[in-house]
C-alpha positions as CSV (number, residue, x, y, z in Angstrom):
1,X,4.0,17.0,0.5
2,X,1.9,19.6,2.1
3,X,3.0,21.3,5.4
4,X,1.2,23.2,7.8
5,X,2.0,25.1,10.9
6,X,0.9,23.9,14.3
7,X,-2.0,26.8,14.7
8,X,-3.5,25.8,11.1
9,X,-3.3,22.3,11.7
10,X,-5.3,22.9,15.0
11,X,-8.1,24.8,12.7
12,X,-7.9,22.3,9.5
13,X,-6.9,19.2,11.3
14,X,-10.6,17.2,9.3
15,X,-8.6,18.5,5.9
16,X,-5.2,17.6,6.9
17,X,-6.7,13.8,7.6
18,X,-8.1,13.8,4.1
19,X,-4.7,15.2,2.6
20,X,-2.9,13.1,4.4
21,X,-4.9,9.7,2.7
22,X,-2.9,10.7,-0.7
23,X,0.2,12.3,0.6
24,X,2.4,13.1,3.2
25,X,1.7,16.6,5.5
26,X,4.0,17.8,7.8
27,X,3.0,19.9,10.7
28,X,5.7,22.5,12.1
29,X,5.7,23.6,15.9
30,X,6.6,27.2,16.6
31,X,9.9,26.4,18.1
32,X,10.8,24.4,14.6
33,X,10.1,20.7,15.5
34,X,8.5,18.9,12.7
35,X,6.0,16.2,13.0
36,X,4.9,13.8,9.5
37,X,1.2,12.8,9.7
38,X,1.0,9.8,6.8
39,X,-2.4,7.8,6.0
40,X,-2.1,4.1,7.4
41,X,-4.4,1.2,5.9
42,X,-4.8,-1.3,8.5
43,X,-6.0,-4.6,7.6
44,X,-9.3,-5.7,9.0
45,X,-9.6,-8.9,11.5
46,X,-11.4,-12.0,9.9
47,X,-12.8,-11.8,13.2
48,X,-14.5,-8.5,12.8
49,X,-17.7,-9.4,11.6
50,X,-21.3,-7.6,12.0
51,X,-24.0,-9.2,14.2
52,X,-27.2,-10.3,12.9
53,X,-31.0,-10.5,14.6
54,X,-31.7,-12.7,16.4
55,X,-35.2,-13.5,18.7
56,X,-32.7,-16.6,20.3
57,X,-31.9,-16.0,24.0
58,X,-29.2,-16.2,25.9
59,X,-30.5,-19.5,27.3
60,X,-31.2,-20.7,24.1
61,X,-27.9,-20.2,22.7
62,X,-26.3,-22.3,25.4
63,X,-28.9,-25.0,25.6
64,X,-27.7,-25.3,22.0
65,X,-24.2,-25.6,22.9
66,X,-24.8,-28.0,25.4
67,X,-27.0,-30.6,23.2
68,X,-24.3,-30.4,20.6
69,X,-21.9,-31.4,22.8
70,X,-23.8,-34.0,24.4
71,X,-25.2,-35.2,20.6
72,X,-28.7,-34.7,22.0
73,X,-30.0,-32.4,19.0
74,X,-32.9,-32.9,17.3
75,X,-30.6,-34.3,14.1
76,X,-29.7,-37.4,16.5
């Protein structure tokens, strides 16, 4: 555990983040409070997913929908 005071955390704050990935830092306030800065993993959404490219329009996309849901495509 590494610990730093308020004024160097100000100045090193980019190195306490990296610390902080493989240990716990503690940053100490001039009047003696203490404050633990810990590295938290949060998992990802399934939902979170890049776009792609597309030349499709806005228009297109929905006229897409709507033959789908009318089973108008050009599979029927």
């Amino acid at each position: 555990m590494k610990a730093y005071t308020y004024s160097e955390a100000c100045q090193k704050l980019s190195e306490i983040l990296d610390v902080a990935r493989s240990e716990e830092v503690i940053i100490r306030r001039g009047d003696g409070e203490t404050f633990a800065v810990k590295y938290k993993h949060l998992p990802k959404s399934p939902f979170d997913v890049s776009g792609i490219k597309t030349m499709a329009t806005t228009k297109d996309i929905i006229e897409a929908v709507r033959e789908s849901r009318a089973g108008t495509g050009q599979g029927d």
